[in-house]
C-alpha positions as CSV (number, residue, x, y, z in Angstrom):
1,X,-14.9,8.9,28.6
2,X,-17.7,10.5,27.0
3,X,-18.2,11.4,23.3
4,X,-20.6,13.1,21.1
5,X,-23.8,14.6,21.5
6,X,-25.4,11.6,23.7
7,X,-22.5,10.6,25.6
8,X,-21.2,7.5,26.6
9,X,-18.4,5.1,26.6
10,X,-16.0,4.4,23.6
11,X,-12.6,2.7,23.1
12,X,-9.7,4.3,20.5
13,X,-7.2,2.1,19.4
14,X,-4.1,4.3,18.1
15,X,-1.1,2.2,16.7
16,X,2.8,3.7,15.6
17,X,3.0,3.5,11.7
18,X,5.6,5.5,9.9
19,X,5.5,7.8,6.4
20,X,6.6,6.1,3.1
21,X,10.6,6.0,2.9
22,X,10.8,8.6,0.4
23,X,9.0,11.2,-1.4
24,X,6.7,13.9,-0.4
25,X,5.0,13.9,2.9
26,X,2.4,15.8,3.7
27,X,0.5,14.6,6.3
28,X,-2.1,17.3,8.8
29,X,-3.5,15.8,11.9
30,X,-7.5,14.8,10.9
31,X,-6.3,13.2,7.6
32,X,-7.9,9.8,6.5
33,X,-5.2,7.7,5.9
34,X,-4.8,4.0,3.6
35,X,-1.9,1.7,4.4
36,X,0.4,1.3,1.5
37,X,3.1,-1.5,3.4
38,X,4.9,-3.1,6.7
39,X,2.9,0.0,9.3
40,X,3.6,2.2,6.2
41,X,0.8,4.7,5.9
42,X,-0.3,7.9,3.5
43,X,-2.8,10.3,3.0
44,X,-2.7,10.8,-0.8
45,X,-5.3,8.3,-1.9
46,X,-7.6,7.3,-5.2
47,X,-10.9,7.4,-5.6
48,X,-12.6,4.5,-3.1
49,X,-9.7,3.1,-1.4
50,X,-10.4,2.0,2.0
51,X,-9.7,4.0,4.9
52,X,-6.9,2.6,7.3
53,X,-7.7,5.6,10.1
54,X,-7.1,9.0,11.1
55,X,-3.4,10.7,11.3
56,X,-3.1,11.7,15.1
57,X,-0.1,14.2,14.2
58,X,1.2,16.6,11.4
59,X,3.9,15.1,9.7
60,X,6.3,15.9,7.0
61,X,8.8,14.0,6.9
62,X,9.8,10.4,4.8
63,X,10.5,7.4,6.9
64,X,9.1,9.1,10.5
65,X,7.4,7.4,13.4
66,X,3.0,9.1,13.4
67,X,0.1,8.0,15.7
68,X,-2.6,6.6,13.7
69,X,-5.8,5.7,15.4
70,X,-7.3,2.6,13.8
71,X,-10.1,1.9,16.2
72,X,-12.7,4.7,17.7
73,X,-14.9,7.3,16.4
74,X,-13.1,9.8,13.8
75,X,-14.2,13.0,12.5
76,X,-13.2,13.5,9.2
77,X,-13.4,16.4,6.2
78,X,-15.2,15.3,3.5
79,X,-16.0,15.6,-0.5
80,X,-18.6,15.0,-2.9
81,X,-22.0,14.3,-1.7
82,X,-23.2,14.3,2.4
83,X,-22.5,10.8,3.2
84,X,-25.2,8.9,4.5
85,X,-26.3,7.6,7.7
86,X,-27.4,3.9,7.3
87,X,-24.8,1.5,9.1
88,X,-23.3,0.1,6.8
89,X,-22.5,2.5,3.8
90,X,-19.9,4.0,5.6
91,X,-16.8,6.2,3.6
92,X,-13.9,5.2,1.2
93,X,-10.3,7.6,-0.1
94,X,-11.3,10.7,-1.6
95,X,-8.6,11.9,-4.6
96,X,-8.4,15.0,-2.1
97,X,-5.7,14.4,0.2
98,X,-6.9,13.0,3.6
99,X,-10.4,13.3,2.8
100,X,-13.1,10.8,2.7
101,X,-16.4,10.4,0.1
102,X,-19.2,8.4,0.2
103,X,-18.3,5.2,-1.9
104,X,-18.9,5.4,-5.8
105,X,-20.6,1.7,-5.4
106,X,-20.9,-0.5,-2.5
107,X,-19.6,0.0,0.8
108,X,-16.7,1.6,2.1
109,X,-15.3,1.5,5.6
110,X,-16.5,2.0,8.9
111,X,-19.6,3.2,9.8
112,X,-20.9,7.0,9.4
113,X,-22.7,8.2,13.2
114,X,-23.4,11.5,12.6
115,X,-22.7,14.3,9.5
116,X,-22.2,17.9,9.6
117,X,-22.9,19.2,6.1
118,X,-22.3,23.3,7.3
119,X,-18.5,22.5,8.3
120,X,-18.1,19.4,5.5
121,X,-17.4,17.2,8.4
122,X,-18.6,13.2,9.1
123,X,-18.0,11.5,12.4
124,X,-17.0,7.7,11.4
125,X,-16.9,4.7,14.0
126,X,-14.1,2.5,12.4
C-alpha cells in the first residue's frame, strides 16, 4: 500500500478493544484514544496521557466491541500549539476529547511525520 505524500510501504496493526462498562460513550472515528483496562479503551483523556491509538469506528455505546488501530500512521485533530517535527517529541491526551497536544514536558507518544496547521491536523506513526 502506499501512504502519504512520498509513498511507500507501511503496516497498521488494528486490534478489538471494547468501551468502558458503563457511563457515557462518546467515541467518533479519528479519536486518539488511552487504554483505561483488560482492551478497555476511551477517548475522554487529561492533559499528557499517552496515546493508545486511533478509534477505527463511531461508537456509543458501554461495554461494545471498536477497532482500534495501535500500530500505523494516524492522522489526528489536534490542540494547543503545532506539534513539532523532530522524531521523537511526538503527541500526548489533550483534555479535548480525542484530541492530541504536543506534550507539556518531555515526550509523548509516537512519532509526528507530517503537520497540517490549516485543517489542525498531525499525521503520527505509532
Amino acid at each position: 500500500m502506499a501512504f502519504g505524500d512520498v509513498g511507500g510501504t507501511y503496516t497498521e496493526l488494528i486490534i478489538t478493544c471494547r468501551t468502558p462498562d458503563s457511563g457515557m460513550v462518546n467515541i467518533r472515528k479519528g479519536d486518539a484514544v488511552k487504554i483505561i483496562g483488560n482492551y478497555e479503551v476511551t477517548n475522554s483523556m487529561n492533559n499528557d496521557d499517552p496515546i493508545f491509538g486511533q478509534a477505527m469506528s463511531d461508537c456509543n455505546q458501554p461495554d461494545t466491541a471498536i477497532p482500534i488501530k495501535v500500530r500505523g500512521v494516524c492522522v489526528f485533530q489536534y490542540e494547543g500549539g503545532v506539534p513539532i517535527i523532530d522524531g521523537v517529541k511526538g503527541v500526548s491526551g489533550s483534555v479535548v476529547a480525542g484530541r492530541v497536544k504536543s506534550p507539556a514536558v518531555g515526550n509523548g507518544f509516537g512519532r509526528v511525520v507530517k503537520i497540517e496547521p490549516g485543517n489542525k491536523r498531525v499525521h503520527v506513526l505509532l
